[in-house]
DSSP file (Angstrom, degrees, kcal/mol; ACC not computed):
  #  RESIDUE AA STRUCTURE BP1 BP2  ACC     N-H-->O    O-->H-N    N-H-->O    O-->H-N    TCO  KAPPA ALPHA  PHI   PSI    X-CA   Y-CA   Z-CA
    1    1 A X     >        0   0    0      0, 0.0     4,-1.7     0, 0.0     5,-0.2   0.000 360.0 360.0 360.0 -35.0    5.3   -9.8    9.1
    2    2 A X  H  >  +     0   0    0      2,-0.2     4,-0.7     1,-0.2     0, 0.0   0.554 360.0  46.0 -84.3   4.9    5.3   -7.9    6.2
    3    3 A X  H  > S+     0   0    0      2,-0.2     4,-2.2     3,-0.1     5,-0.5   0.746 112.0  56.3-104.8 -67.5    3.5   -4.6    7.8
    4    4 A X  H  >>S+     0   0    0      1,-0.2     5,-2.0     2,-0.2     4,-0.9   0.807 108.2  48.6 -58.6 -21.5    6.0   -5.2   10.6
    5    5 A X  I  <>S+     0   0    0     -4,-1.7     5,-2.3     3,-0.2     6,-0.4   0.941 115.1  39.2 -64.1 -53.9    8.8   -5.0    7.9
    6    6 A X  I  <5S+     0   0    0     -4,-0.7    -2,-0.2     1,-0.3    -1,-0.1   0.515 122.1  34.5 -92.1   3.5    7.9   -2.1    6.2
    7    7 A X  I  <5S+     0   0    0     -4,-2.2    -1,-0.3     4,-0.1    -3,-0.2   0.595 131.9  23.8-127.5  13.6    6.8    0.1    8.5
    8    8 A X  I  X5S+     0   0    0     -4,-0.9     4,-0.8    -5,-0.5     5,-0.4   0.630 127.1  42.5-104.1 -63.3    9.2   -0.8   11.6
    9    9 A X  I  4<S+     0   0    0     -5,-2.0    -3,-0.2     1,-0.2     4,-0.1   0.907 134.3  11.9 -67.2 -42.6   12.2   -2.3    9.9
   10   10 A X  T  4<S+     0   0    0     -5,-2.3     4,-0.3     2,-0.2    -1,-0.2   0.509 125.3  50.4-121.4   6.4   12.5    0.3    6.9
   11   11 A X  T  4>S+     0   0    0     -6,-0.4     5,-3.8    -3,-0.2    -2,-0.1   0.803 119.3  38.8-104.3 -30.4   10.4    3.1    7.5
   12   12 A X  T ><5S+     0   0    0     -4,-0.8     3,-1.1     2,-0.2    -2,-0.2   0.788 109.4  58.6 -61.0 -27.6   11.8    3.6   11.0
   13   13 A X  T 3 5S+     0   0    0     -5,-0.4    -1,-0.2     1,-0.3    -2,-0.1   0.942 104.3  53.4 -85.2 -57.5   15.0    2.8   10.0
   14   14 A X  T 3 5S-     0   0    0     -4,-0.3    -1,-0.3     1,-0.1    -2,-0.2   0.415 121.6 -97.9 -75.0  16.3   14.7    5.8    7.4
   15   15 A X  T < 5S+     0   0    0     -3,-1.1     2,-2.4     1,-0.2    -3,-0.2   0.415  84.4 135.1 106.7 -19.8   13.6    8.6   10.1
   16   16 A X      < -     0   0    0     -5,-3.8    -1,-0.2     1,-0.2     3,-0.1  -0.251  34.9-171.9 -87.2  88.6    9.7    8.0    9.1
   17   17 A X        +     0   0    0     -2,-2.4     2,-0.6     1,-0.2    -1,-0.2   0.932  68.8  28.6 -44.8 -40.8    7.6    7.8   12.4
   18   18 A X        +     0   0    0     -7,-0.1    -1,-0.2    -3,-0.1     2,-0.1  -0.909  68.2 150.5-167.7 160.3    4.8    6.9   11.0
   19   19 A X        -     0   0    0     -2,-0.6     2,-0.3   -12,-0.2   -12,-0.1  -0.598  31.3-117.9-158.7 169.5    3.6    4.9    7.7
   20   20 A X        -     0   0    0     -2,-0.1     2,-0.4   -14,-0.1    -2,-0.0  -0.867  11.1-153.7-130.0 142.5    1.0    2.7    6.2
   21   21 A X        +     0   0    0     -2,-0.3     2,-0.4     2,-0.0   -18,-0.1  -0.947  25.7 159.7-144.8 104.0    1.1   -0.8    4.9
   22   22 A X        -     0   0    0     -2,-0.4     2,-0.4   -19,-0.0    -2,-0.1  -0.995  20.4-160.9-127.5 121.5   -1.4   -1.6    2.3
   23   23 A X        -     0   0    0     -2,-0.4     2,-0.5     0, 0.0    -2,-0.0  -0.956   3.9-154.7-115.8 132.1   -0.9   -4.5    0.0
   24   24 A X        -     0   0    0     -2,-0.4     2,-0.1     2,-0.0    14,-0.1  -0.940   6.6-153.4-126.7 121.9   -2.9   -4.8   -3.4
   25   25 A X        +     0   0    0     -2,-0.5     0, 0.0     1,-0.1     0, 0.0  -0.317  26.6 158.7 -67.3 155.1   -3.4   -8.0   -4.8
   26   26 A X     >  -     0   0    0     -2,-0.1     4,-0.7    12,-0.0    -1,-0.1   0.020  34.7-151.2-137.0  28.7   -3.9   -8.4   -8.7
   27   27 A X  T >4  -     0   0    0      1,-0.1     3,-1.5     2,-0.1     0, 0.0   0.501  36.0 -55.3  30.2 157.8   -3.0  -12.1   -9.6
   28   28 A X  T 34 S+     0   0    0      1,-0.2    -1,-0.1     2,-0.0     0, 0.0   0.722 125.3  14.7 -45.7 -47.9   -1.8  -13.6  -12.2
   29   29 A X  T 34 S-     0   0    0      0, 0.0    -1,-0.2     0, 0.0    -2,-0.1  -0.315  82.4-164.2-126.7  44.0   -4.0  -12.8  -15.2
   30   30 A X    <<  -     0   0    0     -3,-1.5    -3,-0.0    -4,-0.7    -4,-0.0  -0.258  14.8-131.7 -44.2 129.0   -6.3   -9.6  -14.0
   31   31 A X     >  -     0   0    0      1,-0.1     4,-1.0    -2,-0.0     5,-0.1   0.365  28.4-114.2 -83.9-178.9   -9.5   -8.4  -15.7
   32   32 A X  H  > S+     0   0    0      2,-0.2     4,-1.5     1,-0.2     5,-0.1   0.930 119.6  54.0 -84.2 -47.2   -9.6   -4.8  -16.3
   33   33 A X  H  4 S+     0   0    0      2,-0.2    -1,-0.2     1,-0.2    -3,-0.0   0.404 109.9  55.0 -82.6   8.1  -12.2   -3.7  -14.3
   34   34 A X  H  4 S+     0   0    0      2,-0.1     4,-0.5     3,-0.1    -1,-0.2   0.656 118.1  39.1 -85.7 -36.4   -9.9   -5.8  -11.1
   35   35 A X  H  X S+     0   0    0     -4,-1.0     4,-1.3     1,-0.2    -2,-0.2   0.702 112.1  55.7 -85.6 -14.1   -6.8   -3.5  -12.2
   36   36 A X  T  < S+     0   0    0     -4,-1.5     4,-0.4     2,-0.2    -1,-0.2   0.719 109.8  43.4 -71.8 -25.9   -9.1   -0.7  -12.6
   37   37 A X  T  > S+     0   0    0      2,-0.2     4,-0.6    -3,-0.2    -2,-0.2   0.534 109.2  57.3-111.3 -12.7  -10.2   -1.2   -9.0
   38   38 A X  H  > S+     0   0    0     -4,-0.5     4,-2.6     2,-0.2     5,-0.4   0.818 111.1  51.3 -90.3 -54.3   -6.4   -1.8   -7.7
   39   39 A X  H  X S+     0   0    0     -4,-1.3     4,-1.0     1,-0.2    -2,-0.2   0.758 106.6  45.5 -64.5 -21.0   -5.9    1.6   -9.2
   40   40 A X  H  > S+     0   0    0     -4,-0.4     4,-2.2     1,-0.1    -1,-0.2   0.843 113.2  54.7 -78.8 -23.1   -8.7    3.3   -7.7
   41   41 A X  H  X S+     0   0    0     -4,-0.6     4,-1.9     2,-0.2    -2,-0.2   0.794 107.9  46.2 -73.4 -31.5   -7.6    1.8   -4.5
   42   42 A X  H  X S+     0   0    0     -4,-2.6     4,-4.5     2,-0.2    -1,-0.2   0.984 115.5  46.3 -62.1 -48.4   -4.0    3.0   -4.6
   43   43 A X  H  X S+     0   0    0     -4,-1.0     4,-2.1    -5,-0.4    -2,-0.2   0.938 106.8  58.8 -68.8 -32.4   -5.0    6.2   -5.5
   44   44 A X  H  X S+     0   0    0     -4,-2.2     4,-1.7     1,-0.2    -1,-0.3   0.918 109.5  47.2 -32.6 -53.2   -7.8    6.3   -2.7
   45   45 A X  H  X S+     0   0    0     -4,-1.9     4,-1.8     2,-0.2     3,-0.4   0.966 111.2  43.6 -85.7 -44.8   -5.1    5.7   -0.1
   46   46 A X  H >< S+     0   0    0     -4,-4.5     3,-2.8     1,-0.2     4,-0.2   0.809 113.6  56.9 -61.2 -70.3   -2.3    8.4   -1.0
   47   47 A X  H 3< S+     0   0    0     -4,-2.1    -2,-0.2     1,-0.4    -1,-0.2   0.415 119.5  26.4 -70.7 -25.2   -5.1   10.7   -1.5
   48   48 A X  H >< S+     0   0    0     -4,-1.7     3,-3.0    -3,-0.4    -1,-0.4   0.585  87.4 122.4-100.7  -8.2   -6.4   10.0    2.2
   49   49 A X  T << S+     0   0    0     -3,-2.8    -2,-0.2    -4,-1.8    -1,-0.1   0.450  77.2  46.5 -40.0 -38.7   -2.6    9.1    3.5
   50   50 A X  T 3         0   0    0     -4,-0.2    -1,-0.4     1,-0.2    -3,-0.1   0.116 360.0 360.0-105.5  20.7   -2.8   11.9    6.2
   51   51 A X    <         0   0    0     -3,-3.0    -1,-0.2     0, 0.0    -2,-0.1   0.481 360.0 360.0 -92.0 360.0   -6.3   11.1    7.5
C-alpha cells in the first residue's frame, strides 16, 4: 500500500512517470554499523536510481 501511495498517488499526481519505493528500516535503538549500512543503502540506490 505504501509503494502504491508513493509512487501512483503522489508521484503521478506530481507529473513523475516513473519512481522507486524503497523503505529503510532502522528501529528503535540502531547500532552503528545498522545505520552505517542504511546509509550505504540509500546512497546505493540514488546512485543507481536510473538503472
Amino acid at each position: 500500500m505504501m509503494e502504491h501511495y508513493f509512487n501512483v498517488g503522489l508521484a503521478n499526481y506530481v507529473g513523475i512517470c516513473e519512481s522507486q519505493f524503497h523503505l529503510l528500516v532502522q528501529g528503535i535503538d540502531p547500532s552503528a554499523e545498522h545505520v552505517d549500512h542504511l546509509l550505504q543503502e540509500a546512497y546505493d540506490q540514488g546512485r543507481n536510481f536510473d538503472s
